[in-house]
C-alpha positions in Angstrom: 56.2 -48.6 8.7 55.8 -46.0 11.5 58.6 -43.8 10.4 57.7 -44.2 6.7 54.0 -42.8 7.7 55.1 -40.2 9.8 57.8 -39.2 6.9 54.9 -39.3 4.3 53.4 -36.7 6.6 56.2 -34.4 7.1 57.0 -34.1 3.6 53.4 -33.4 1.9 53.5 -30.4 5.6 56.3 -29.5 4.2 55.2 -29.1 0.8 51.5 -27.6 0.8 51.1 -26.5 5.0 48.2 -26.3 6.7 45.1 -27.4 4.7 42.5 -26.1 6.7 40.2 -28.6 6.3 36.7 -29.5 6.2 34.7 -26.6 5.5 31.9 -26.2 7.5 30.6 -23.3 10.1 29.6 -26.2 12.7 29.4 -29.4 13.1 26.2 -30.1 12.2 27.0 -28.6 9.1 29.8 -30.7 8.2 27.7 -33.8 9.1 25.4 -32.7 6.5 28.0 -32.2 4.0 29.7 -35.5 4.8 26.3 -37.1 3.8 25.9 -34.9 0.5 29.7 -35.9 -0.7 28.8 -38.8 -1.2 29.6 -39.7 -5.1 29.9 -35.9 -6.3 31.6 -32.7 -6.1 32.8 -30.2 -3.3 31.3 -27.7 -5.7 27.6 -29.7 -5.9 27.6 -30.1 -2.1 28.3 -26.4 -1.3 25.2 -25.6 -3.6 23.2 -27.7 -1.7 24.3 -26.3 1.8 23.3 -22.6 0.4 19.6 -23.5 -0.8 19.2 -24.8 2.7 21.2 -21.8 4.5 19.4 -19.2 2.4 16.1 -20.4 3.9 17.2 -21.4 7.7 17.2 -24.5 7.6 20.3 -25.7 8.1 19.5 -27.2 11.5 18.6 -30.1 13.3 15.6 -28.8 14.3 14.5 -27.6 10.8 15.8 -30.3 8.8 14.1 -33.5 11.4 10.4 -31.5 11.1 10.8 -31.2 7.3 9.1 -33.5 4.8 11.3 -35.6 3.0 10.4 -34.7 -0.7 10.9 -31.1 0.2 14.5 -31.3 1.9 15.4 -33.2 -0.9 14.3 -30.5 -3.4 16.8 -28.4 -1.5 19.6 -30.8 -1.7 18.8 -31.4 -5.5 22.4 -30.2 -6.5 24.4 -32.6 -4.7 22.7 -35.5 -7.1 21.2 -38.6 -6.0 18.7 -36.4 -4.0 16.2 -38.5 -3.2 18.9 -41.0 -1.8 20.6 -38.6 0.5 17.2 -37.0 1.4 16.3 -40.5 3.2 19.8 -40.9 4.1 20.1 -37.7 6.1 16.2 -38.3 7.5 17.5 -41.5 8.7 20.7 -40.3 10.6 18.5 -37.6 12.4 16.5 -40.2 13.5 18.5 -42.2 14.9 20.3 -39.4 16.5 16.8 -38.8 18.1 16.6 -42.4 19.6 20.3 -42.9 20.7 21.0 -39.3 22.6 18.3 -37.3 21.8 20.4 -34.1 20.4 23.6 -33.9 18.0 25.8 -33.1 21.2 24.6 -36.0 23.2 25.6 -38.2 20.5 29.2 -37.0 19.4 29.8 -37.4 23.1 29.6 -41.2 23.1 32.2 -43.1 23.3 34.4 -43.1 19.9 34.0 -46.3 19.1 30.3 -46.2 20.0 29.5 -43.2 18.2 31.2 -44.9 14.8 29.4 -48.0 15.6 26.1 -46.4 15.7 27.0 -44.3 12.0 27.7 -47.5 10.9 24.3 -49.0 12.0 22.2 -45.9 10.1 21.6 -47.1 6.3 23.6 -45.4 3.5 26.7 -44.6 6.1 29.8 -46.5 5.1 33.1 -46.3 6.8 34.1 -43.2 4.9 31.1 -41.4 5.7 31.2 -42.3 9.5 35.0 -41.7 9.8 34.3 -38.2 7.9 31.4 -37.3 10.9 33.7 -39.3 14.1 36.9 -36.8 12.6 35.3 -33.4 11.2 32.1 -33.0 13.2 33.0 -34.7 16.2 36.5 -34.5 16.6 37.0 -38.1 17.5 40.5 -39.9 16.2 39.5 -42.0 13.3 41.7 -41.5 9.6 39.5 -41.3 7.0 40.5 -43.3 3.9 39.2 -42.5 0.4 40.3 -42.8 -2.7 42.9 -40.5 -2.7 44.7 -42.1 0.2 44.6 -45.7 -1.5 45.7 -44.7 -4.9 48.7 -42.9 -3.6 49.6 -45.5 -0.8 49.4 -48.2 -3.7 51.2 -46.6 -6.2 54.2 -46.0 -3.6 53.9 -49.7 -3.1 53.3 -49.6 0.7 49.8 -52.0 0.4 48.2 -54.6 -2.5 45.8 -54.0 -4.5 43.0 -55.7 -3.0 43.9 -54.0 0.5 40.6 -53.3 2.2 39.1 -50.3 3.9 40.3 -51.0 7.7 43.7 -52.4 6.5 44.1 -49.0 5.0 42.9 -46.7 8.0 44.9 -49.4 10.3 48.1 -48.0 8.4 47.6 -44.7 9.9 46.3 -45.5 13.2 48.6 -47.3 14.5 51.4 -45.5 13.3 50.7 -42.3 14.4 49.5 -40.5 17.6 45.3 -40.8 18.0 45.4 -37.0 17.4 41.7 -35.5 15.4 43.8 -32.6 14.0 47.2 -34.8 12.9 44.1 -37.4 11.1 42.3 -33.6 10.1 45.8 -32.5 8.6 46.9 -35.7 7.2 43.8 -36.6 4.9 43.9 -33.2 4.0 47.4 -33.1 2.4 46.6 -36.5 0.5 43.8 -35.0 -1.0 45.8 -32.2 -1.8 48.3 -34.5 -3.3 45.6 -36.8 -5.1 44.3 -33.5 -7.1 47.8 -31.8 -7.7 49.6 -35.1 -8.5 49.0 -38.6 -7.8 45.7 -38.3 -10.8 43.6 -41.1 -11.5 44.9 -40.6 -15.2 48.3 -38.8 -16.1 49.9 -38.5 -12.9 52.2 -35.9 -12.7 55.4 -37.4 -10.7 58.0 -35.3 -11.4 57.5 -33.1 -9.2 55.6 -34.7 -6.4 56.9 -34.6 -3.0 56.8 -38.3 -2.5 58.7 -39.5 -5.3 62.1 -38.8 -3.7 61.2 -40.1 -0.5 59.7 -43.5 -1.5 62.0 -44.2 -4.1 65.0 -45.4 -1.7 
């Protein structure tokens, strides 16, 4: 399975390069937008980041000391606003109480810092692995449903294959390198848009077909 992860890798390089990926000017920004993802567009969540940067408040600082109805007025285009409002609210306050400040806390341990993502309501694995990789640079593979669709399709897990089973594929398979988990998600994602669609796939000219057919 080693071998046929790293190969997976290689070829989507070789196909699309460097990705470039997660946009984001810092990583408290990229926290942020990992939160506002959450069921909706790139596109929405970018929106949301201006009408915060356009007033200066994209900041710990700014964001903790703001009232919750009002940051979620900013975040309105990223949907489920109120949701993520209290979602965010909550991760800056229990950033507060574990470290104090955001570089205290992406200092912890790796496993401790994902633990303690895990612990703050509305942040799922995907969410946490998204903050532990992007903002923090710590070596956890985020799965989503990108990587699952194409994995399953290739026939390399079942269908009822769970979250950690899927992220185990990857890491322990592959070097604990943030920018191999960075570039690797990203080319799935790439591939999931381009190809491997939820509906009408295009798999003739996918750069995995070959590969996995044998």
């Amino acid at each position: 399975m080693a071998n046929r992860i790293q190969e997976i890798y290689q070829a989507l390089f070789a196909r699309f390069g460097p990705q470039h990926w997660w946009p984001g000017d810092d990583p408290f920004e990229v926290m942020v937008g990992a939160v506002l993802t959450q069921n909706t567009s790139w596109r929405n969540v970018t929106a949301a980041i201006a009408a915060l940067k356009d007033e200066g408040l994209l900041s710990f600082a700014a964001m903790e000391a703001m009232p919750e109805e009002v940051l979620a007025a900013y975040i309105r285009p990223s949907g489920y606003y109120n949701q993520k409002a209290r979602r965010l609210k909550g991760m800056l306050a229990a950033i507060r109480r574990e470290s104090g400040d955001l570089e205290s806390f992406f200092a912890l341990d790796p496993w401790v810092l994902r633990e303690r993502l895990l612990d703050i309501k509305g942040i799922g694995p995907e969410t946490a692995d998204s903050i532990c990789l992007y903002a923090a640079g710590k070596p956890f593979f985020v799965v989503d449903a990108y990587t699952y669709r194409i994995l399953f399709r290739h026939g390399l897990l079942a269908e009822d294959a769970g979250y950690e089973e899927i992220q185990a594929l990857f890491m322990d398979n592959l070097p604990l390198d943030p920018q191999l988990f960075n570039e690797y998600h990203a080319l799935l994602v790439r591939l999931g848009k381009e190809h491997c669609r939820k509906s009408a796939p295009l798999c003739g000219d996918c750069p995995l077909c070959y590969l996995l057919s044998d």
